[in-house]
Every structure is written in structure tokens, then in C-alpha cells.
N, C-alpha and C positions, 0 to 999 in steps of 0.2 A: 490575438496572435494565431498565423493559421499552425497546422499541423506538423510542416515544414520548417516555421519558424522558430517553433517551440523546441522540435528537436536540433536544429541548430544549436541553440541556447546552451540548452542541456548537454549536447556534447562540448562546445566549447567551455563550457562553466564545470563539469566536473570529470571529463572522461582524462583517465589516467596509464599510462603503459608501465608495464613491468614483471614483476613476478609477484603475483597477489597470490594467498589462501582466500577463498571467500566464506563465508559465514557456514557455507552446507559441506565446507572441508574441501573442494573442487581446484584444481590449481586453475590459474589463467594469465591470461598476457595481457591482460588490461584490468581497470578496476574502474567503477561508474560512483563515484565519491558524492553520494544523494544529497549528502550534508550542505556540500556546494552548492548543486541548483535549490534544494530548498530553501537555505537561508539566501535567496534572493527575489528581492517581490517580485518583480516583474514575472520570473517563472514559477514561482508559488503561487499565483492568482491565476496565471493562464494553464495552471492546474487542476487549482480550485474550479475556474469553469468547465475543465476536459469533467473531473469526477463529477461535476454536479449534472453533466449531462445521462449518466447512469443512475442517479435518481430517482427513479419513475414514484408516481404518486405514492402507492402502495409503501414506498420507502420510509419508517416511521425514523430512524437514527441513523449514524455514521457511525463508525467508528475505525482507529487505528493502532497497530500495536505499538506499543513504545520502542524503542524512541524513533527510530524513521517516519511511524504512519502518525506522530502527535500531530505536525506540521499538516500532514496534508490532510487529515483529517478535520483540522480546526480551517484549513481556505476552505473545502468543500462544505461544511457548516456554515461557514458564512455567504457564500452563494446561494444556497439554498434554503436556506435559515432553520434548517433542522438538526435538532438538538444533537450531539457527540460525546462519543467515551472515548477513553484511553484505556486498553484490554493489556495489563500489564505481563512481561516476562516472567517474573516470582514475583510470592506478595512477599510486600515487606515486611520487615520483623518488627514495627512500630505502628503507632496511631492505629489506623484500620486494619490493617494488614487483610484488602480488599484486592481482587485478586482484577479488577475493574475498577477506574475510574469514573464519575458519573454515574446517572441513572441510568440503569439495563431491566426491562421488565420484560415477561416469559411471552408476550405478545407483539415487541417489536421486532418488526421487518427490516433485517440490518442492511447497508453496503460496506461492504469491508474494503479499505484500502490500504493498497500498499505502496511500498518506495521503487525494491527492486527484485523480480522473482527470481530467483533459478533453479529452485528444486521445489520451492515453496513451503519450505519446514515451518519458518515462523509463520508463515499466516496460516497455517492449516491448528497450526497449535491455538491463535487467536480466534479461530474459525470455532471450535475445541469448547474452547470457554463459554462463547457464546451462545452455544447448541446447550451446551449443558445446564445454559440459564435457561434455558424454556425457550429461546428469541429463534429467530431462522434469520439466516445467511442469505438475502437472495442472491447475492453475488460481490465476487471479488474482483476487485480490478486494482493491476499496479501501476505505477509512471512507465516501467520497461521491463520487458517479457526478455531475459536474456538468452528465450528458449533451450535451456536445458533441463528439460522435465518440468517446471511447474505446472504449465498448464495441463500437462498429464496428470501429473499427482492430485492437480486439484481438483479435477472430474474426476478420476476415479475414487477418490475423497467422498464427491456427491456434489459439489458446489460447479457452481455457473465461472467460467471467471475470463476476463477480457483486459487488455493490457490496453492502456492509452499510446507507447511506442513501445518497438521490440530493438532488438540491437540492427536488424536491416534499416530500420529508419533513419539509424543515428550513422549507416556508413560503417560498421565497424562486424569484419569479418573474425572471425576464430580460426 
């Protein structure tokens, strides 16, 4: 699926108008319902190829925050066939109450993916975790940059970070 294509998909598969809150408290006129394009294979694999392409050798894991990044974290895993975690919201109050899913050790070289950025709160928080296990962050990339501040926040954070589309790809102005 080229570039173009994908972002077609995508907007037609979850792009939404209206009066949205978004997750970083932002009002907006529209809403990108990640839920949509990822539970659909066709755009979860030609996903999974766009992240696997930021993989560079050095890259020892994947990982995503729950619940948007579980999805594209697990396509990107399997393209590349390197191993993945699930870097949790809160730990839960049962069983492990492990604040990460999977194996995370102080020497992997993460890619962090994300769903959809716009301030970049949650990944910088999943970013957070992972720093604090010993690992490094080489870089974060989401499905769409809705360019309002993440990629700022997340350089000035200290992290690399690159969007596979931004909202110009999908045609969709503010």
C-alpha cells in the first residue's frame, strides 16, 4: 500500500467531524477514531510495514502504550520479528501489578510507537517508563502527527520522533 493509499484508508476508515475533547484536553472539529483503522487488517499491516521500516538493526524491541500502541506494536513485531511490550497506563492492582508487559531489559534499544499524537503526553509518559528501566528510546514514531505540539514536546523531552502521516496527508485542515 503506497503512502497515499494508506492515508486514504485511514481517513476514510476512522476520520470523524464534530465537537471532540481529545485525550490532552484540546477541543477540535474533528476526531481520528484509531480504533477504526486499526482493527482493520489491511491498514494494520500496511502499518506494521510503515513502523518496521524505522527499525534500524540496532533496534533490540518494540514497544506500545496501551491500549492504542498494543495493536500496532504487535503488526510491527511481526514484520520485523522483534520481540514487544505493552508499557501500561497504571499498574494494576492484581497478579503482577508490573507497570510493563513483557520483557524490558536495561540494554534494549526501544522504538516506541504510537496511534495518534497531539501534545504527546502519553508517549512521553511510556517513553518515562522506559528510560527509567535502564533501556533508551531511539525513537518514536506515531500513524499521525496531528501537529499540535508533539513533535515539539517530544524533542524537547530528548527523543527522535517521526510520524508515518500527519493531518496534511489525510486532507484534513483545522
Amino acid at each position: 500500500m503506497t503512502k497515499q493509499e494508506l492515508a486514504k484508508r485511514v481517513k476514510e476508515t476512522s476520520y470523524l467531524e464534530g465537537d471532540f475533547t481529545l485525550r490532552s484536553g484540546k477541543k477540535s472539529k474533528y476526531y481520528m477514531d484509531k480504533y477504526l483503522f486499526e482493527t482493520n487488517p489491511d491498514i494494520l499491516k500496511a502499518l506494521g510495514e510503515e513502523f518496521a521500516k524505522h527499525a534500524t538493526d540496532d533496534v533490540t524491541l518494540i514497544a506500545g502504550a496501551e491500549l492504542g500502541g498494543v495493536a500496532l506494536a504487535a503488526a510491527t513485531a511481526m514484520q520485523t520479528g522483534k520481540k514487544w511490550i505493552i508499557v501500561r497506563n497504571s499498574k494494576k492492582d492484581y497478579g503482577t501489578s508490573k507497570m510493563v508487559e513483557g520483557v524490558l531489559k536495561a540494554d534494549d534499544i526501544v522504538l516506541l510507537v504510537e496511534d495518534i499524537a497531539t501534545t504527546g503526553g502519553q508517549v512521553l509518559e511510556a517513553a518515562k517508563i522506559i528510560t527509567e528501566a535502564g533501556a533508551k528510546v531511539k525513537k518514536i514514531v506515531a500513524v499521525i502527527d496531528r501537529k499540535q505540539g508533539a513533535a515539539e514536546n517530544i524533542a524537547t523531552a530528548g527523543y527522535k520522533f517521526e510520524s508515518i502521516l500527519t493531518k496534511e496527508d489525510l486532507g484534513i485542515k483545522d
